[in-house]
py3Dmol code that shows the C-alpha trace and the ligand (Angstrom):
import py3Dmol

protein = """\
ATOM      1  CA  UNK A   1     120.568 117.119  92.280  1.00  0.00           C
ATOM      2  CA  UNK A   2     120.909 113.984  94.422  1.00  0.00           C
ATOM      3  CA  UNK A   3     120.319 110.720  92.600  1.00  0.00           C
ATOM      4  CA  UNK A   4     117.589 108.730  94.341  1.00  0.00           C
ATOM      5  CA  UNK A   5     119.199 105.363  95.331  1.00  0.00           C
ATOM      6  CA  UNK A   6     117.255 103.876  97.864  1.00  0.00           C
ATOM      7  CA  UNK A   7     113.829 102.507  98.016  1.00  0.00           C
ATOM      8  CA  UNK A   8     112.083 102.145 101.650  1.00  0.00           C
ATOM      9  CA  UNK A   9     109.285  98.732 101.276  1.00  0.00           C
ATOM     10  CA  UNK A  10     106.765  98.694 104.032  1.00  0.00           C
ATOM     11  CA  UNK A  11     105.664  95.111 104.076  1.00  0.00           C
ATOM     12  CA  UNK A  12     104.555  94.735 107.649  1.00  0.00           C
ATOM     13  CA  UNK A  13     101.371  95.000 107.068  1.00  0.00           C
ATOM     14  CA  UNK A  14      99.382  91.510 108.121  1.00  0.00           C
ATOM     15  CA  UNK A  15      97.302  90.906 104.682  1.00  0.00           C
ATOM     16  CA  UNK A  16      94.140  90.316 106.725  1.00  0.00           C
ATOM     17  CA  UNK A  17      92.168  90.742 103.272  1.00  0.00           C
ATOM     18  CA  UNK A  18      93.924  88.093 101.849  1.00  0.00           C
ATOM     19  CA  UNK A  19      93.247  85.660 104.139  1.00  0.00           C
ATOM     20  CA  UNK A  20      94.007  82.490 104.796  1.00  0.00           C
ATOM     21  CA  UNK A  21      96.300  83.015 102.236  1.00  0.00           C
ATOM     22  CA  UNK A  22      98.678  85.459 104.147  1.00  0.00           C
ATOM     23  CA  UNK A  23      98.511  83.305 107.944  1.00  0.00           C
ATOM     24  CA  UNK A  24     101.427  81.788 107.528  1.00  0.00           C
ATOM     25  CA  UNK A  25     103.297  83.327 104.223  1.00  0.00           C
ATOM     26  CA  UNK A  26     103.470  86.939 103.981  1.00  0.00           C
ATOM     27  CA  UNK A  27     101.080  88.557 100.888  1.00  0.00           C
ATOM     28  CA  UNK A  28     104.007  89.901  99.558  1.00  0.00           C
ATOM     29  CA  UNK A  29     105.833  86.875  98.865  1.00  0.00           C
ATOM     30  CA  UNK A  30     102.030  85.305  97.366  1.00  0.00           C
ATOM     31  CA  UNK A  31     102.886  84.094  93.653  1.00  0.00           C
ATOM     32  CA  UNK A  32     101.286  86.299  91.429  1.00  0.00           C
ATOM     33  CA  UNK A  33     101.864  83.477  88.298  1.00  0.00           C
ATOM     34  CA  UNK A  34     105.883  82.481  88.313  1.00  0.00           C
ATOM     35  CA  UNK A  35     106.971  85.120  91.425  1.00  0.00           C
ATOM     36  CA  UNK A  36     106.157  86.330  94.255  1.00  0.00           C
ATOM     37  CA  UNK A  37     104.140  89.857  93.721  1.00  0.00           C
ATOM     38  CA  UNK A  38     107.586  91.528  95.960  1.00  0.00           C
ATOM     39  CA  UNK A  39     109.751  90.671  92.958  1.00  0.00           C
ATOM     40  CA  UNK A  40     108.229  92.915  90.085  1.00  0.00           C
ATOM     41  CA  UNK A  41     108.621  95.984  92.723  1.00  0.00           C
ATOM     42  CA  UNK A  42     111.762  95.135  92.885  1.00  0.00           C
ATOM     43  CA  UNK A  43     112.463  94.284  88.745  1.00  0.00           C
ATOM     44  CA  UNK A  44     110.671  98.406  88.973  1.00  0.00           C
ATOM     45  CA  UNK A  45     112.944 100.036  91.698  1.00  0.00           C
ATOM     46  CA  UNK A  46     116.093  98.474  89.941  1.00  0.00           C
ATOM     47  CA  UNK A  47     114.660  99.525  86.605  1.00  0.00           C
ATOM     48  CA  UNK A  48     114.874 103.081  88.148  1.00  0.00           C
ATOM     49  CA  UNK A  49     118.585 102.881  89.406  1.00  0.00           C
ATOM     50  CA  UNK A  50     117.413 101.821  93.049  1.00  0.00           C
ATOM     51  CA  UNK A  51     121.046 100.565  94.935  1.00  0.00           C
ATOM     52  CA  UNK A  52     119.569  99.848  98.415  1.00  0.00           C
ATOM     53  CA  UNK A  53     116.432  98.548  99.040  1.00  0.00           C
ATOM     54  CA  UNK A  54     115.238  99.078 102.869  1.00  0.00           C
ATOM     55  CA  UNK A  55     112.179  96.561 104.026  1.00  0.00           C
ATOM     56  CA  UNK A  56     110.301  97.913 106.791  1.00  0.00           C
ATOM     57  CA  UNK A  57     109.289  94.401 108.065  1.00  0.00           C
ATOM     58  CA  UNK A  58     107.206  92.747 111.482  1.00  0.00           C
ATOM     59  CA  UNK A  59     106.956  89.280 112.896  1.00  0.00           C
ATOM     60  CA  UNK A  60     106.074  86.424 110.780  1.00  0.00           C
ATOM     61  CA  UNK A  61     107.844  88.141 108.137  1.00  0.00           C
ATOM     62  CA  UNK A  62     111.104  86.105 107.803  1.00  0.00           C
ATOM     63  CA  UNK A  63     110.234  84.448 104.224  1.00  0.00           C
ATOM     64  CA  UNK A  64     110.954  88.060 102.900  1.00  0.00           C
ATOM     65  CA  UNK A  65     114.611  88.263 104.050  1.00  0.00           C
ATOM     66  CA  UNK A  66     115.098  84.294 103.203  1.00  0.00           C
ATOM     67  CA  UNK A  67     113.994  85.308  99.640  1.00  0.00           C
ATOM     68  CA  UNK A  68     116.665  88.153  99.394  1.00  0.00           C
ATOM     69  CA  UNK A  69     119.559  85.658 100.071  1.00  0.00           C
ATOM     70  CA  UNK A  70     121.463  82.586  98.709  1.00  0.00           C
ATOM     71  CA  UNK A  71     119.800  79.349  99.346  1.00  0.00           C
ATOM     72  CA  UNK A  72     122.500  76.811  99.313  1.00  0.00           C
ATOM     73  CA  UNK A  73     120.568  73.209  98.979  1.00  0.00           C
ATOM     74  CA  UNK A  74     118.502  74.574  95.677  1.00  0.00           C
ATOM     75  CA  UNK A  75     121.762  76.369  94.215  1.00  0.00           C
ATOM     76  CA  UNK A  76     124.021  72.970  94.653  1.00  0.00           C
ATOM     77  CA  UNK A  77     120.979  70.718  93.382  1.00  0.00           C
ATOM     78  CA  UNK A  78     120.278  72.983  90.437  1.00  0.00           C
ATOM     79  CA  UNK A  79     124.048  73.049  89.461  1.00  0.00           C
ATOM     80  CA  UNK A  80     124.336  69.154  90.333  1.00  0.00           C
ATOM     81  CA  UNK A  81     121.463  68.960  87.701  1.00  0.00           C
ATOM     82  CA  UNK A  82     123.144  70.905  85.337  1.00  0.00           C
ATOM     83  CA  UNK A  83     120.025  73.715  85.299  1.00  0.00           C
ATOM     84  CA  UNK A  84     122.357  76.395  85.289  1.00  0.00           C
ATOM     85  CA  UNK A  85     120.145  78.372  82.544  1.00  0.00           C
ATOM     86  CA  UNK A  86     117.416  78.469  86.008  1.00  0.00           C
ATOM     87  CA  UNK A  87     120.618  79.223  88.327  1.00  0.00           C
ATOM     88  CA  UNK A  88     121.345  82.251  86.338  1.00  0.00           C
ATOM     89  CA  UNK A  89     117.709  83.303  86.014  1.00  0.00           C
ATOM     90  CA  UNK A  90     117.325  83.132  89.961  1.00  0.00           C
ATOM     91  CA  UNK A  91     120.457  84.671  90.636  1.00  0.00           C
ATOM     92  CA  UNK A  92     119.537  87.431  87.937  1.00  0.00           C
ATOM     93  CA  UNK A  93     116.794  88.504  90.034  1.00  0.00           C
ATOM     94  CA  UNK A  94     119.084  89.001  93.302  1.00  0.00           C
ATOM     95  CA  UNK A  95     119.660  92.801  94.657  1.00  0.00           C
ATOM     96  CA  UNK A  96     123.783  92.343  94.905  1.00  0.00           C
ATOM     97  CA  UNK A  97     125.310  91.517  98.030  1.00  0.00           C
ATOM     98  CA  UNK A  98     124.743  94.161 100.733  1.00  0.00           C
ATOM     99  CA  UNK A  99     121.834  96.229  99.231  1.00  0.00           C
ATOM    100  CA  UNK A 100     119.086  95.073 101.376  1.00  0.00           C
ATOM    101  CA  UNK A 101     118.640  96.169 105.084  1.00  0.00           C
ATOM    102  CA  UNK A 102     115.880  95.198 107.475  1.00  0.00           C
ATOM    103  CA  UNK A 103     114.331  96.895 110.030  1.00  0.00           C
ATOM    104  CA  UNK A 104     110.881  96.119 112.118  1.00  0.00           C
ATOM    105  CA  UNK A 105     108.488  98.024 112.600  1.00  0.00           C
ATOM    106  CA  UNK A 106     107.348  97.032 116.440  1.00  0.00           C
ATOM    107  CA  UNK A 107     103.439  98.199 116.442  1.00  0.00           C
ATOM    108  CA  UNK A 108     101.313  98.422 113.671  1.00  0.00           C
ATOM    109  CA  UNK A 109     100.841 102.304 113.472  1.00  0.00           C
ATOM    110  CA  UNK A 110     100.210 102.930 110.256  1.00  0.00           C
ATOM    111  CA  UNK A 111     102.013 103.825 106.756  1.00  0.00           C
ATOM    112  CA  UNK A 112     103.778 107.103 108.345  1.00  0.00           C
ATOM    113  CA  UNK A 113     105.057 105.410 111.257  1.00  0.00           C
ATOM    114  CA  UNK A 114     106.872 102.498 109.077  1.00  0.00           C
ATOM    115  CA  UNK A 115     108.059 104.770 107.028  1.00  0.00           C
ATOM    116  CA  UNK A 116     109.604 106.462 109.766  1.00  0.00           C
ATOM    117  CA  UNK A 117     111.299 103.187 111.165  1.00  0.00           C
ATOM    118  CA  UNK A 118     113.578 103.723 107.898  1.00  0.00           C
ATOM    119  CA  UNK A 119     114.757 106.912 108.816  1.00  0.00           C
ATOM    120  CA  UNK A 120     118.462 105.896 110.070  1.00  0.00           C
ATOM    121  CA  UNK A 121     118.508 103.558 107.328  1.00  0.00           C
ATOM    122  CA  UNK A 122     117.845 106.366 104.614  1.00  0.00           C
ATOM    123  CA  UNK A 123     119.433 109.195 106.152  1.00  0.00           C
ATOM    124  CA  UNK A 124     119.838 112.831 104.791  1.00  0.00           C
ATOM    125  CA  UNK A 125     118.746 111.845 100.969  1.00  0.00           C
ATOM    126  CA  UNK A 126     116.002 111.945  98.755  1.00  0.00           C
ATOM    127  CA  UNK A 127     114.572 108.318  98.995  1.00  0.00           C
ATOM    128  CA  UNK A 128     111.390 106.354  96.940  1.00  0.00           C
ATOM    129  CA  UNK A 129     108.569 104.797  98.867  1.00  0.00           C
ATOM    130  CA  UNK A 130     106.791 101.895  96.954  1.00  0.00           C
ATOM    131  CA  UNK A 131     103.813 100.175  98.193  1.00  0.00           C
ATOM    132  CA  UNK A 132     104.570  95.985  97.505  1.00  0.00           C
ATOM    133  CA  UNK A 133     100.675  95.388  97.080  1.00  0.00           C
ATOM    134  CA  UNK A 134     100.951  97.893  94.148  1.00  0.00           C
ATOM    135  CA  UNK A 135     101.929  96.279  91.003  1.00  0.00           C
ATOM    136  CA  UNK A 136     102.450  98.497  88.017  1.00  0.00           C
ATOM    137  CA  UNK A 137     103.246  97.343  84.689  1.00  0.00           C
ATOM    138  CA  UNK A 138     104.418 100.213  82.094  1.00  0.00           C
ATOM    139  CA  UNK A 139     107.507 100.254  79.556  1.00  0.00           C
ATOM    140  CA  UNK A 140     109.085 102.871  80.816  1.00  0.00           C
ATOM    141  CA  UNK A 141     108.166 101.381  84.304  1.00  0.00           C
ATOM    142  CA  UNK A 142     106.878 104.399  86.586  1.00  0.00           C
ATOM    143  CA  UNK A 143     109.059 104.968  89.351  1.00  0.00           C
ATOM    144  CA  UNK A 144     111.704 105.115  86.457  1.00  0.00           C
ATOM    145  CA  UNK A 145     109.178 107.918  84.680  1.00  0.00           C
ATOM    146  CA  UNK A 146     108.954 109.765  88.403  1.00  0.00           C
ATOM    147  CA  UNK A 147     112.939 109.235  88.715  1.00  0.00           C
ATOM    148  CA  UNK A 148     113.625 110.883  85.576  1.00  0.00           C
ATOM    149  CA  UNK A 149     111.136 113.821  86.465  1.00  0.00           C
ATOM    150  CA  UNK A 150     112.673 114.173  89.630  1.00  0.00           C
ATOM    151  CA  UNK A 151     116.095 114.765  88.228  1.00  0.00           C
ATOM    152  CA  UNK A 152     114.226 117.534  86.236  1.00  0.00           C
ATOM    153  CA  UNK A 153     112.390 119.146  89.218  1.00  0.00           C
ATOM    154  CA  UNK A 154     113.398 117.737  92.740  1.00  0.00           C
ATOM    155  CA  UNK A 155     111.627 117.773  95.571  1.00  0.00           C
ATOM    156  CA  UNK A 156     108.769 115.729  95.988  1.00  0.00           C
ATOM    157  CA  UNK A 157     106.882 113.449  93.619  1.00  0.00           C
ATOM    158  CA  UNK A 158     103.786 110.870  94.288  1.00  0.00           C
ATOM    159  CA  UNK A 159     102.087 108.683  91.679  1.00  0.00           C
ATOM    160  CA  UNK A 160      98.209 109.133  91.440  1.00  0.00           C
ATOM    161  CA  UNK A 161      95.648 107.632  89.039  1.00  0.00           C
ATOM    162  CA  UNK A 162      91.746 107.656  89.080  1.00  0.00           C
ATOM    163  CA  UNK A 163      89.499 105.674  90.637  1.00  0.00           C
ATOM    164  CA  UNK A 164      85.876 105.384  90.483  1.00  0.00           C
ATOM    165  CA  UNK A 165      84.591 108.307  93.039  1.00  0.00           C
ATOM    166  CA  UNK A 166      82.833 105.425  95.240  1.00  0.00           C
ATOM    167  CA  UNK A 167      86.142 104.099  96.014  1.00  0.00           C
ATOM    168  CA  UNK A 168      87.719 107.786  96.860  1.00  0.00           C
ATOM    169  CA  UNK A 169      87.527 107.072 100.529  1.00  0.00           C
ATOM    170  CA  UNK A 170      89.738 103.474 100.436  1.00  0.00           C
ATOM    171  CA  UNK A 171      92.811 106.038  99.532  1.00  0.00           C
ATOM    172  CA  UNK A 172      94.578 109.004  99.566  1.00  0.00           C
ATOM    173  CA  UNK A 173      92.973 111.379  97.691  1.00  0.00           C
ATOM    174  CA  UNK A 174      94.594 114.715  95.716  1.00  0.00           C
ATOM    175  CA  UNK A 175      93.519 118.427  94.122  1.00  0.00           C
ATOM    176  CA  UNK A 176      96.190 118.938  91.302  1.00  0.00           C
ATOM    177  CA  UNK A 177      96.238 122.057  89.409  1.00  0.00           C
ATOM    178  CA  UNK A 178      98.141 123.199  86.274  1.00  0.00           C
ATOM    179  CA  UNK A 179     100.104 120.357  84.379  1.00  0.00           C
ATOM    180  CA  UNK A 180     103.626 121.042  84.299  1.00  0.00           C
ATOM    181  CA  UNK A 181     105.070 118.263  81.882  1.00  0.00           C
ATOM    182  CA  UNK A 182     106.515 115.002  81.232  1.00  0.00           C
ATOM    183  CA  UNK A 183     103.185 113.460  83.205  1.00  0.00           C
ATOM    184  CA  UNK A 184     103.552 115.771  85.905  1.00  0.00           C
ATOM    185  CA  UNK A 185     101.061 118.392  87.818  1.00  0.00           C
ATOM    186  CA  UNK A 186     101.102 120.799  90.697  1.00  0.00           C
ATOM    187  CA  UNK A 187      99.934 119.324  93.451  1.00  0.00           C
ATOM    188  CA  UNK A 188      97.426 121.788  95.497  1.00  0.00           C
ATOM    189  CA  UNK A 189      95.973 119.488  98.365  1.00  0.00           C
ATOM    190  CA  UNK A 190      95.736 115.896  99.759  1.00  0.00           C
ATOM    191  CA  UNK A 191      93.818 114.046 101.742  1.00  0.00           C
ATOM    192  CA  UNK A 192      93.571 110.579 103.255  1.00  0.00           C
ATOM    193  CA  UNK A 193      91.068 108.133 102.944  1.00  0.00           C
ATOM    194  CA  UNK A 194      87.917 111.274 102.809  1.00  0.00           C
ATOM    195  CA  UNK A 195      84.467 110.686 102.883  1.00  0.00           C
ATOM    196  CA  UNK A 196      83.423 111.328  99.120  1.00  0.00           C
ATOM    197  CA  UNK A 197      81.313 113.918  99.889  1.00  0.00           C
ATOM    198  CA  UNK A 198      84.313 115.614 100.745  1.00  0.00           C
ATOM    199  CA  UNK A 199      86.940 114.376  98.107  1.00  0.00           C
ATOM    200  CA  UNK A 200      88.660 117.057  96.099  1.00  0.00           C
ATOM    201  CA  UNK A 201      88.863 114.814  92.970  1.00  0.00           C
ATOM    202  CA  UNK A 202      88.901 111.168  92.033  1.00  0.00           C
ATOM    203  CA  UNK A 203      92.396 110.812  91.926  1.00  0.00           C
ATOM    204  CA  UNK A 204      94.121 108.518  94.479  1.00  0.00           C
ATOM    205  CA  UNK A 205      98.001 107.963  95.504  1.00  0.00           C
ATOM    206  CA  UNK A 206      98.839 105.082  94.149  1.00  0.00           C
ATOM    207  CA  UNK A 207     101.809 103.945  95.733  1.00  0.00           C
ATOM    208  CA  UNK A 208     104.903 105.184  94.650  1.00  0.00           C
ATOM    209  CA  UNK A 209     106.695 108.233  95.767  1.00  0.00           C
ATOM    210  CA  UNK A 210     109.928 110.422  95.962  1.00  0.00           C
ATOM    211  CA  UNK A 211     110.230 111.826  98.988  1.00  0.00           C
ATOM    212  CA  UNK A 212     112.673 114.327 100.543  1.00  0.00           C
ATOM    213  CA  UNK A 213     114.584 113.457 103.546  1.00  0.00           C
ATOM    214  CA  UNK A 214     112.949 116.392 105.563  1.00  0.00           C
ATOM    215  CA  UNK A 215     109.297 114.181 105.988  1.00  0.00           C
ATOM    216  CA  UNK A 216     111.104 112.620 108.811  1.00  0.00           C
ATOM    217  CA  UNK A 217     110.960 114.854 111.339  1.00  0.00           C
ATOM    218  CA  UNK A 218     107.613 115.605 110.581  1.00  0.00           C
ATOM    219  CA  UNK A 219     106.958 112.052 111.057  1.00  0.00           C
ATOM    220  CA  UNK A 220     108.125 111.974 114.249  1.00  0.00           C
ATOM    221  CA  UNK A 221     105.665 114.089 115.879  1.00  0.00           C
ATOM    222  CA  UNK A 222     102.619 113.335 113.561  1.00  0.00           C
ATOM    223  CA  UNK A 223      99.778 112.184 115.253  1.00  0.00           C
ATOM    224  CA  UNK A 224      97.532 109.838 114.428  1.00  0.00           C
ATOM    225  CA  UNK A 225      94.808 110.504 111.652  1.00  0.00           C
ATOM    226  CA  UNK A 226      92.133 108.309 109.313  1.00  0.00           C
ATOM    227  CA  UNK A 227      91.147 104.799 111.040  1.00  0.00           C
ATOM    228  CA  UNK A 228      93.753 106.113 114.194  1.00  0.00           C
ATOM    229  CA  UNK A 229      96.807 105.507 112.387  1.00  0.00           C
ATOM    230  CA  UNK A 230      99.734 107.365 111.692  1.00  0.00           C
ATOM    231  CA  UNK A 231      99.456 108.721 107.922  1.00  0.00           C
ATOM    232  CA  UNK A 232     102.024 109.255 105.861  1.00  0.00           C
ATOM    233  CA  UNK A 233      99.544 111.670 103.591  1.00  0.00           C
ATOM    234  CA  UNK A 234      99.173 113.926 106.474  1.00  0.00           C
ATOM    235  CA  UNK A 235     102.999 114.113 107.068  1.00  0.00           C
ATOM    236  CA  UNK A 236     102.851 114.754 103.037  1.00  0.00           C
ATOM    237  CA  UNK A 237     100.590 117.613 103.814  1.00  0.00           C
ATOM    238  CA  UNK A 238     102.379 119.204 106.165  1.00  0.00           C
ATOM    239  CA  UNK A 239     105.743 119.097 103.879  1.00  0.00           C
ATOM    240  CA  UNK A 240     103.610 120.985 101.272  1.00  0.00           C
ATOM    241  CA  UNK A 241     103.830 123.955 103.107  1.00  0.00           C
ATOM    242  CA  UNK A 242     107.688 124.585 102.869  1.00  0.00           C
ATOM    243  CA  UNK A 243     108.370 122.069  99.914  1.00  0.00           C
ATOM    244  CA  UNK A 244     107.732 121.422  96.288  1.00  0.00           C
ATOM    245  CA  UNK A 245     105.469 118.571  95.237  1.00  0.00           C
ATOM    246  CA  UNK A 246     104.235 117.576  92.186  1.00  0.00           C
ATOM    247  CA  UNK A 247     101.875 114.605  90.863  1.00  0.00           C
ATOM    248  CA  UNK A 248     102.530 111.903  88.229  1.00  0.00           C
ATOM    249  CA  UNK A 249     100.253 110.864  86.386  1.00  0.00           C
ATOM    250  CA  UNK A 250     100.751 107.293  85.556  1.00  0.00           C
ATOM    251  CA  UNK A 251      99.108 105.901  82.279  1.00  0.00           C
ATOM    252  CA  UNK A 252     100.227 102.245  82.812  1.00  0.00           C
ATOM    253  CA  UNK A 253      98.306  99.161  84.778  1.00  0.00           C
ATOM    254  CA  UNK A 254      98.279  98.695  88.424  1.00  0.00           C
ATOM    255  CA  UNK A 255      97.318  96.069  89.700  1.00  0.00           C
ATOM    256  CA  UNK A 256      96.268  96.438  93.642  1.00  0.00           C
ATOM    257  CA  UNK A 257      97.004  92.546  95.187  1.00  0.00           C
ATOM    258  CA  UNK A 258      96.056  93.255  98.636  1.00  0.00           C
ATOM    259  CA  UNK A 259      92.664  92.328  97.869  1.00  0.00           C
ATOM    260  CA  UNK A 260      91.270  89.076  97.084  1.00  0.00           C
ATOM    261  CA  UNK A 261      89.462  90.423  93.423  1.00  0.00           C
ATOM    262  CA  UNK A 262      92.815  92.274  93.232  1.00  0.00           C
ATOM    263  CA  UNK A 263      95.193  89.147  93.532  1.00  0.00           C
ATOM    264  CA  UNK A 264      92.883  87.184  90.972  1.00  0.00           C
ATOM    265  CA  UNK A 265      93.302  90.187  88.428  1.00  0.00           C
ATOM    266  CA  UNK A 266      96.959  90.826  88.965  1.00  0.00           C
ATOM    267  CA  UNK A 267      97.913  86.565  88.822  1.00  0.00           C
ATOM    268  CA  UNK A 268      95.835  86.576  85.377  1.00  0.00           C
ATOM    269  CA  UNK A 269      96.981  89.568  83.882  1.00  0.00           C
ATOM    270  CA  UNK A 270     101.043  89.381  85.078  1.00  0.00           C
ATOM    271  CA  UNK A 271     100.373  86.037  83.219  1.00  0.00           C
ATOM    272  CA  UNK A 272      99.018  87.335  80.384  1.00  0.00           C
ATOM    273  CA  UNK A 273     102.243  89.751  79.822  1.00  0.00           C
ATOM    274  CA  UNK A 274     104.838  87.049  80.384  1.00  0.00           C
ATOM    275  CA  UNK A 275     106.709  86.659  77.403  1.00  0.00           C
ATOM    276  CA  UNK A 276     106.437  82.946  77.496  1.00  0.00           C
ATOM    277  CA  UNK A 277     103.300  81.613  78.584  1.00  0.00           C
ATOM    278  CA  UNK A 278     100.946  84.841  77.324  1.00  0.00           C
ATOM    279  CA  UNK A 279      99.530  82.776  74.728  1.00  0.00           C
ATOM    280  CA  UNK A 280      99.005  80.127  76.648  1.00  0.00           C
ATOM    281  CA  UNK A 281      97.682  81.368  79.492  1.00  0.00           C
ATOM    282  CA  UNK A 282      95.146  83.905  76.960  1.00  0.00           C
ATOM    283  CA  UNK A 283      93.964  80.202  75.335  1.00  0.00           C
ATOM    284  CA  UNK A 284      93.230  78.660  79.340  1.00  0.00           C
ATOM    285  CA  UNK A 285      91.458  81.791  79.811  1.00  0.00           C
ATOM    286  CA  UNK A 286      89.264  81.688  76.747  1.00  0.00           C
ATOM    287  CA  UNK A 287      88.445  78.173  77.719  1.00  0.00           C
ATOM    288  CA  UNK A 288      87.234  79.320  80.969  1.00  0.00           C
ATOM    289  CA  UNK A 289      85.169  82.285  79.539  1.00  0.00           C
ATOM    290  CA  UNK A 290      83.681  79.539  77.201  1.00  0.00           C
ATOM    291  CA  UNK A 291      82.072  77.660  79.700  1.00  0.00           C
ATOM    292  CA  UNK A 292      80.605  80.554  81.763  1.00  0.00           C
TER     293      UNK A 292
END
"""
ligand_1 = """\
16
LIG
C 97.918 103.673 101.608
C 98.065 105.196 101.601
C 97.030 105.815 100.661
C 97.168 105.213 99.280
C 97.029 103.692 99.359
C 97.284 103.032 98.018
O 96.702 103.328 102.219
O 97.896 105.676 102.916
O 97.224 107.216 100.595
O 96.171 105.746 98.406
O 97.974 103.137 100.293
O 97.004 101.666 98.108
P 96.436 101.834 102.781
O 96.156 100.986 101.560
O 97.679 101.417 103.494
O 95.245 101.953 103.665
"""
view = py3Dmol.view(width=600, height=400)
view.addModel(protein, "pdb")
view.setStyle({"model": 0}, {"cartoon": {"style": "trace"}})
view.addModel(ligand_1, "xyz")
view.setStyle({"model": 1}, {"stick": {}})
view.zoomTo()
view.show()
């Protein structure tokens, strides 16, 4: 079995939901409480052995790669300081030196056609997709639960969870059949973004996948689909046919930040599990409650 090493990170996407927030930084690199929302992807895709991390990226988008590199001025006036417990911690959170590539995605044509700006970058291997404005929070964290499935069963893997059935037709949607263990189930049919009327179930893809190498092609001739964009599901669906796929069910907390709601929840929960400010931040928001 290959081992999955690289993770493909669409963040082109413009964050028009989150704005004025996103117009000149990119939602991704938003603080949700000490760091931006990008980093706790990347704390998950190194938790699950992730080497090389591939950023499908787009104008305006620069902050990103400055993130993923040395910056000189704060290093020297952190060591000048003598912070070097910070230094470390910064440095700590680093992908090493030559694990990042960048590649932009020139029109905004939807989820399948970014991922398929990645496919030189990826080549002929089984590779993880994770969605940045995803952030999920479980000890073991899930795309280290999907990785060690995947070393069981191979091929294909997607994370779903339920929603409430009036919010079916904001996502991907699967039918999953028989469970076939350690969180994982047959997959039988997908379907993006469907009106609910015509939704097999209430489950959604939820932004994490392993995918095999062979969805390119079918990328490169898929045509567009839901809201006139290129779809990654429908890609998905056509891979079905000739290739195994299964569904995992995570049981952890996602947090969706690509909404405004969704940003205030994840900010006040990722604070709420940091080690060193959860009681803290519980006592502010008790405070708060207090005077509603
Ligand atoms: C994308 C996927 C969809 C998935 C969703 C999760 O949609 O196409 O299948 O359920 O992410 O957030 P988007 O949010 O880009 O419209």
């Amino acid at each position: 079995m290959t081992k999955l090493r690289k993770a493909v990170l669409p963040v082109a996407g413009l964050g028009t939901r989150v704005l004025p927030a996103t117009k000149v930084t990119p939602k991704e690199m938003l603080p949700v409480f000490d760091r931006p929302a990008l980093q706790y992807v990347i704390d998950e895709a190194r938790a699950a052995g992730i080497e090389h991390f591939v950023f499908v990226t787009g104008r305006n988008k620069s902050a990103i790669e400055d993130y993923f590199d040395s910056a000189y001025e704060l290093e020297h006036t952190l060591q000048a300081k003598g912070k070097t417990g910070l230094l470390d911690e910064l440095s700590g959170l680093l992908p090493e030196a030559g694990r990042c590539s960048f590649v932009r995605q020139q029109a905004p044509l939807g989820l399948g056609h970014a991922i398929w700006c990645a496919r030189d970058l990826v080549g002929d291997e089984p590779f993880a997709v994770m969605l940045p404005d995803m952030i999920m929070v479980s000890d073991p964290p899930c795309l280290a639960q999907m990785a060690a499935a995947h070393a069981e069963v191979g091929g294909n893997i997607i994370s779903v969870e339920a929603v409430p059935r009036a919010d079916v037709s904001k996502y991907g949607i699967v039918d999953v059949g028989a469970s076939s263990g350690a969180g994982l189930r047959h997959l039988n049919a997908m379907v993006e973004k469907p009106a609910v009327e015509d939704a097999p179930s209430n489950l959604m893809i939820s932004g994490r996948y392993i995918l095999q190498p062979e969805i390119f092609d079918l990328l490169a001739d898929q045509g567009a689909g839901a809201g006139g964009e290129i779809q990654l599901t429908d890609a998905m669906v056509r891979l079905m046919s000739k290739a195994s796929f299964h569904a995992f069910e995570f049981t952890g907390r996602t947090y969706d930040t690509g909404s405004k709601m969704g940003y205030l929840e994840a900010f006040l929960a990722l604070a709420l599990e940091h080690p060193d400010h959860q009681s803290d931040a519980a006592d502010m928001i008790k405070a708060f409650a207090a005077r509603l």
